[in-house]
Every structure is written in C-alpha cells, then in structure tokens.
N, C-alpha and C positions, 0 to 999 in steps of 0.2 A: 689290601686285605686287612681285614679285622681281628685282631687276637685277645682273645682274655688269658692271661699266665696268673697261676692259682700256686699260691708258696705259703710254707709254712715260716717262711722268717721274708722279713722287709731285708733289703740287702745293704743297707743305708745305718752305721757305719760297716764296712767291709770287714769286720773285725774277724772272721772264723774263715775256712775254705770251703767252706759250704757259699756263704755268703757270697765271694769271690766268685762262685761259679754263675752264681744268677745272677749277679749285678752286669757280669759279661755278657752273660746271653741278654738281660731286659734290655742293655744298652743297646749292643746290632740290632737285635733285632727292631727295638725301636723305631730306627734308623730308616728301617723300610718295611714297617706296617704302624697301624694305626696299634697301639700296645695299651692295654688298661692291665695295671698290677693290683690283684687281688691278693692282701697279705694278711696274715699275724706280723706281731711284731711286741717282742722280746718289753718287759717291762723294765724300765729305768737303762736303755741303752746306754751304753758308754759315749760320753759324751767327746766329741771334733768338732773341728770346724767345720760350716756348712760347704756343701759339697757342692758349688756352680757348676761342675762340670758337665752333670747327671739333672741336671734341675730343667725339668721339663720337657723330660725326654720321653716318658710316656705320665698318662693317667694313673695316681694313686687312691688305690681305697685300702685304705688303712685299718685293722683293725686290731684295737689293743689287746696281748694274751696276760690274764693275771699271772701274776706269779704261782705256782704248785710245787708243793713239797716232792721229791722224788720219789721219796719213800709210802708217803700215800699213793700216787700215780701210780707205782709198782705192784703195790698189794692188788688197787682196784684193777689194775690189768689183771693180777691172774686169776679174778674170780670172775673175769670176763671172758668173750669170744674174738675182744682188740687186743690187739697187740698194746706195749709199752707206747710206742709214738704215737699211735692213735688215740689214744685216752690223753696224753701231754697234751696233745695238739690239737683236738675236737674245740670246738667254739660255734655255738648253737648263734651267735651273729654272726659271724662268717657263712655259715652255713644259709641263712635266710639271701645274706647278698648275691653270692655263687650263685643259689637256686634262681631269685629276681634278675639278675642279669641273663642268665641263660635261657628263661624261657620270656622276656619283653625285647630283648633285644639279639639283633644278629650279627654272628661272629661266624668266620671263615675257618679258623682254629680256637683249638683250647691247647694251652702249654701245661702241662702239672709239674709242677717241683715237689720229687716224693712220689712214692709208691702209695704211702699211708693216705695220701691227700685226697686220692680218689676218691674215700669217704663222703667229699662235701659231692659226687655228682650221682652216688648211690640214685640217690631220689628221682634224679633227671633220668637214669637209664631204666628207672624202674616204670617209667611210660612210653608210649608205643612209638612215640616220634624217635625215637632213638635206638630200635630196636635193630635198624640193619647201619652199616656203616653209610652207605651213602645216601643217607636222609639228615644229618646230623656234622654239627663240624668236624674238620679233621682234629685228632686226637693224639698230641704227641705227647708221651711222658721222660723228661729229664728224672733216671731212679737213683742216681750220684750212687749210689750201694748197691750190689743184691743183698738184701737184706736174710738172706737163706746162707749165704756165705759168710758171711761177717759173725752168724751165730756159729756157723757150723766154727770157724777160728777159734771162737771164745773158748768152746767144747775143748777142743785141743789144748788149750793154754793148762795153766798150775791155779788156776780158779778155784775155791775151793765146792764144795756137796750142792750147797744151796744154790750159790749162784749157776754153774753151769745146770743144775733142774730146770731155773727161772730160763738159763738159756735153750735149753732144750724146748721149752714149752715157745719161745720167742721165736723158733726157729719151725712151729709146725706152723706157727700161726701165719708168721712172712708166707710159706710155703703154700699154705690155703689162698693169701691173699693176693698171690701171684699167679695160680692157676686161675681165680677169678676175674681179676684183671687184665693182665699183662694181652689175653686175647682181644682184647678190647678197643686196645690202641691201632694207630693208625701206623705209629713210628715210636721206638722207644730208644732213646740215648743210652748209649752201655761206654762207660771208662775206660773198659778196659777186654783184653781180646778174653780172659779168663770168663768176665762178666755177662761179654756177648754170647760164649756157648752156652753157660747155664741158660740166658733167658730164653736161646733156641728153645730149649727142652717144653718150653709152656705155648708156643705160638703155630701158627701154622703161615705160610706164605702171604696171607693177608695182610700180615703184620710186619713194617719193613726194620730191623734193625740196623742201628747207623751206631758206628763207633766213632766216638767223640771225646777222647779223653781230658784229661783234666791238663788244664794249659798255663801258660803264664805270660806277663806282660812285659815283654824282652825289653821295650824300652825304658820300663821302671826297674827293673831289677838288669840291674849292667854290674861287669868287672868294674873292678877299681883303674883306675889310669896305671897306679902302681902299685902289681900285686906285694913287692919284696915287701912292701910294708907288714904286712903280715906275719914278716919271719921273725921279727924281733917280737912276737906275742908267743904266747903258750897257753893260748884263748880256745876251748871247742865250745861249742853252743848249739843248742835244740830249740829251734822254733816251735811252738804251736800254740791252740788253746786247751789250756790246761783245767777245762771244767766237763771236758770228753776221757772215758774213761781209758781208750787208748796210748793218750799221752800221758797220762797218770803214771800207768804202766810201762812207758817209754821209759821216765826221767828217773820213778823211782828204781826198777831195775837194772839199770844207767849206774846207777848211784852208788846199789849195796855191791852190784858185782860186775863190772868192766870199769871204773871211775878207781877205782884202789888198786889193777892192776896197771892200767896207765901210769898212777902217782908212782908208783914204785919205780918205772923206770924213768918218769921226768918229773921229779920232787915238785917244782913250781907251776905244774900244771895247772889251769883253771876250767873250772867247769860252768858256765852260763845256761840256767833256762829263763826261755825269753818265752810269755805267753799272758793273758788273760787268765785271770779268776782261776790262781792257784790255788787249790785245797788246803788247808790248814797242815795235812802230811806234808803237802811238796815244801810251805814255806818253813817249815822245822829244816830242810834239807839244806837252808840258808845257814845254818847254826855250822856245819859241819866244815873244815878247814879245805878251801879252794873250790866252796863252791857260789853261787851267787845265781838268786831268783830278782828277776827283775818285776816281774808283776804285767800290768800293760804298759804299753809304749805308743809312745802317736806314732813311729816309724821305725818296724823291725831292721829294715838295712841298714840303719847305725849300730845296731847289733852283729849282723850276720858280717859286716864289714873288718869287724873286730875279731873272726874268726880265721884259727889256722887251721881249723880241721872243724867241717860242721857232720853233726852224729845225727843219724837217725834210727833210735834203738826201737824199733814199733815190733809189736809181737802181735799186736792184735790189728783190728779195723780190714776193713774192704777197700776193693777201687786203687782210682793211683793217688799218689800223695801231692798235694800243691807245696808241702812245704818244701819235698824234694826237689821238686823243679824249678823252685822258688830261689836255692840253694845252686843250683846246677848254672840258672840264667847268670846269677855272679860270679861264677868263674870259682865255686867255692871246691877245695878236694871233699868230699863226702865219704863216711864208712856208713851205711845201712846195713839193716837187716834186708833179707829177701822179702819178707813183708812191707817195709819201707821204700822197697823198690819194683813193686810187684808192679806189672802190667803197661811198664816202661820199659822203650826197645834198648834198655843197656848191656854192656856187657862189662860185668866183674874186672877190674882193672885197667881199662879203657875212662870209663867214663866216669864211672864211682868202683868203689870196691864193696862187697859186701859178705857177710861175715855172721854167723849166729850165732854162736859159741861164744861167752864172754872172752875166753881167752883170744880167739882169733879175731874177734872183734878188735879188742884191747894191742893185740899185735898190728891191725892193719892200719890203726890212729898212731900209733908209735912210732909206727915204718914212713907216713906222709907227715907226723912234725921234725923228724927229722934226717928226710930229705925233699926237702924243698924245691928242687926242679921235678921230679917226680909226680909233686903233689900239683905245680904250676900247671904241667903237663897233661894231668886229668881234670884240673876245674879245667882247663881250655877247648879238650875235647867235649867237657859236656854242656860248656857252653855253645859249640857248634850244633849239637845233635838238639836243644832247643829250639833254637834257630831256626834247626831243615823241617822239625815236626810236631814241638810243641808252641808255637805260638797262637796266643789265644786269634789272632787276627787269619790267621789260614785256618785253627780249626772251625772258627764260628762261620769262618765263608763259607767252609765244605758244608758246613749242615745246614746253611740258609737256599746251597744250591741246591739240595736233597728237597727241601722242606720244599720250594717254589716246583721242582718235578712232580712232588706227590700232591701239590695244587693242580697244576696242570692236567694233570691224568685225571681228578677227579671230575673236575672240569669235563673234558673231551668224555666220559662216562656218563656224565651227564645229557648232552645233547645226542 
C-alpha cells in the first residue's frame, strides 16, 4: 500500500509531543507501506545529532515554514474565516505539492496530522473524482486535539476579556471546521474516550473512529535500578515545551501558588522546569529562591531522574499528556491536575494522585516527599499500567490492524 502522510511539523528532532506522536506513527507505519512524508518544518530547528535510526524510513518532501510573528498571525485570523492554525500553518508551496502528488500519482491512503491541515486537500475534494468515498483514497485523520474542546477549557480558565473573545471566536471556527470535515474521513484517531464522543456528534457510521491514545516508549523511558536514590533529593520538576501556552500556565501557576506552600513545609525544596523555548516570564522565575529553568536539554531523563516528586499543574490543553506518561514509564510518583490526567485510565492514588486546588495539590507533593515507600508504591503501579496500555508498540499495532481491515473492506466493495 501507498501512503502520503500530510503534517504540519517535520518530526525530526522530537523535541515537542506533538512531534513524538508522528515520528511514531511515520515510523510503523513506514515499516509496512510505502510512506512519502509531506511536511512543513519549523525554521532554525533545534539543533541534535543526526538521527540514523529513522533515516530512510520513508520518503521526505520537505518544506521550509518562515518564521511569523504570533501576534500578526492572530490579528490576520480574526479578520478572517481561518482559524489561528490555519493561517500559521498555510504555505501556498506545500499546497502546490499536496495538490501534484495527489492528482499524478497514486496512493491507497492519505494520513493528515491535524484537523487544520485539511486545508491543503480543499481543492482535490472540490472536483468530482473525490466526491463519494469509494473512488478516492482512504482517508484517515490523526486530530492529537478536538480542537472545540481545548477552547471551550480556555473559556473556563482566569484568562482575561480579550483573550477568552479571541477564544470564543477560535472555538466556532474549529466547530465549523469540524462539521465540514470530520464527515469526510474514512477513520479519525481520538486520544482520548472524552475526544471520541465529542467527534461522534459530527459523523455518521461511515466514518470509523479508533481510539489511540497518546503512548510512550517503555523502553526508553525505564525506572532507575535504584529508586532510594531519589530520597535523598527535594527535587519536583515539570517537563514540557514551554513556547505552548498551556505549560506557560502550568509553571507559572505552579510557581505563584502551590511552589510557596510546598516551601513552607519543606524549606529546601526545589523546583525544576525542564522545557524548550522559555518565555522571557518563565526565565525571570529562575531569579526566584529554589527554583531553576533549564532551557532545552538533549535528554529530559537526566532530568526527570533527579526527581522526587514530578508535578503536572496543566489547567488548560486537550487530549492526553505525553509528558504524563512519560513520567509514569519511569517509575516517577506524580501529582496532576485532572487536566493533566485527563483521558488516562487512572485512578487518584493508585497510580498518580491528582489534586486542583493549590492547596490539596501542595498537600498531596508534601505527603509523597515525605513518605517514600508510598510514593515508590505509585511510580511502580504506574509503571505497570503503562506497560498493559500505553505502549506506543501495542497501540500503533492496534491502529495498523484497524487501518489494513478498512483496506480490505474497501477492497472487497470494490469487486
């Protein structure tokens, strides 16, 4: 089988979970079909060492996104009919390639990374060859968000007048663009069981939804040989990338109110955020007594390893979290928000704890630094619950066996 997979980011370095989730899928999949990756890709990427692992595993067409100011991007969305990501992410040479591949040559599938991204096949469905599903390839869209959800959170949040409007308006437009699409697909990947009922609401039985949550690679993210190590730190730490505004909101909230009532009851506590392309707000948070930004890192596990207690204060974002499970795969104790734990089968004190209120927050990192069998006791249960259901290796086979069923059927509809 033939695939073209249509991303708005190259996955090449891994550096975001977004990134992380396509590099997983281009790879399997690679593996057994013929795979051409059709990308943007991020200007001045952070620069690693080249990556032999992934190195000719499918076909790359590359193509460079300039850089854009956000705050232009924003305006020109709302005097538009695009959303915010669509205007980011539009590239009128992407757009010519998409279009020339699709109608000189033939593919079995089209993959899309994003909701937004459907954009570049407007054009193709806007002529007749494409007009029923089974004249055309199959169509799966990977949405990592509902993007209808993830505004509707912001809504909810202490955001102030403007922004939640700009969310509001962000939030009809996903909404439109999801009634228009989303019928369209053949098969659409949902994160999370939350995500898969909303998309119900746009599809009719044509359309198959597969939950495929966001996973992690158990064999790169392991316990430590020896956890006690950890007992002698007074280390918590927050993975992510810090140029999303989610974790913005994660560290700095973290910061002014559940980080000071921690200190109170353990004086030498420290606070660690470990991320990419910290805002000039977050690196000020370095100034402050017991905390420490690290910036990027070529390898967050020498971080997360350092930790006696890993926090996930997330109030905002959709979907499940990679850094959570990322966190879980090491054998780490964890306090999240419900947010941070959303759409992952755990249970409160079993596996992580989780806590919204600064102060119960604050109480339930207090209670795993110290007591330390306790805390040993839930990184090891959630390292098992990893194991039974998020490994990226059993979920990618679930959806590669889905994907070659809904080959088949087309197939046999065929003759």
């Amino acid at each position: 089988m033939r695939m073209l997979m249509l991303s708005a980011a190259y996955p090449l370095p891994p550096d975001n979970g977004a990134k992380r989730r396509i590099l997983v899928t281009a790879s399997h999949l690679s593996q057994q079909y013929d795979l051409t990756l059709v990308s943007l890709r991020e200007p001045k990427p952070i620069s690693m060492l080249p990556d032999e692992k992934h190195e000719g595993l499918w076909q790359d067409c590359i193509v460079e996104q300039p850089a854009r100011s956000k705050l232009q991007t924003a305006l020109k969305a709302v005097f538009s009919r695009h959303s915010y990501a669509q205007v980011k992410y539009w590239n009128d040479n992407l757009r010519e390639i998409v279009v020339g591949k699709l109608t000189t040559q033939h593919f079995d599938c089209l993959w899309v990374q994003f909701l937004f991204m459907s954009a570049y096949i407007e054009k193709i469905f806007s002529g007749s060859q494409w007009g029923h599903k089974q004249s055309r390839p199959i169509l799966v869209l990977d949405q990592h968000n509902v993007d209808e959800l993830t505004f509707r959170r912001f809504l909810s949040s202490k955001a102030n007048f403007a922004q939640k409007i700009y969310a509001a308006l962000e939030m009809l437009k996903a909404r439109q663009l999801q009634k228009q699409w989303f019928p369209r697909f053949d098969a659409i990947l949902c994160v999370s069981p939350e995500d898969l009922q909303k998309t119900a609401q746009y599809v009719d039985k044509s359309t198959s939804l597969w939950l495929a949550p966001n996973g992690v690679d158990i064999g790169y993210f392991q316990p430590l040989a020896q956890q006690d190590s950890r007992e002698r730190t007074s280390i918590l730490v927050f993975g992510g990338s810090l140029d999303v505004k989610m974790n913005q909101d994660a560290v700095l909230w973290f910061s002014a109110s559940i980080f000071p009532l921690i200190k109170q009851r353990i004086p030498d506590v420290q606070f660690w955020i470990v991320g990419r392309n910290p805002t000039s707000e977050i690196w000020k948070l370095a100034k402050r007594e017991g905390i420490k930004v690290t910036g990027t890192v070529a390898d967050v596990r020498d971080y997360y390893r350092q930790a006696k207690v890993f926090v996930v204060p997330l109030r905002l974002g959709g979907g499940t979290k990679l850094k959570t499970l990322e966190a879980m795969a090491m054998g780490l104790p964890i306090v999240s928000t419900a947010v941070g734990a959303q759409g992952l089968d755990i249970k409160s004190g079993q596996h992580i704890c989780i806590a919204d209120r600064p102060e119960d927050f604050a109480a339930r990192v207090v209670e795993l630094m110290k007591d330390p069998d306790k805390a040993r006791r839930i990184g090891a249960e959630a390292r098992l619950l990893v194991e039974k259901k998020y490994s990226w290796s059993s979920i990618m086979g679930d959806v590669d066996d889905k994907l070659k069923n809904l080959f088949w059927e087309r197939e046999s509809q065929k003759r």
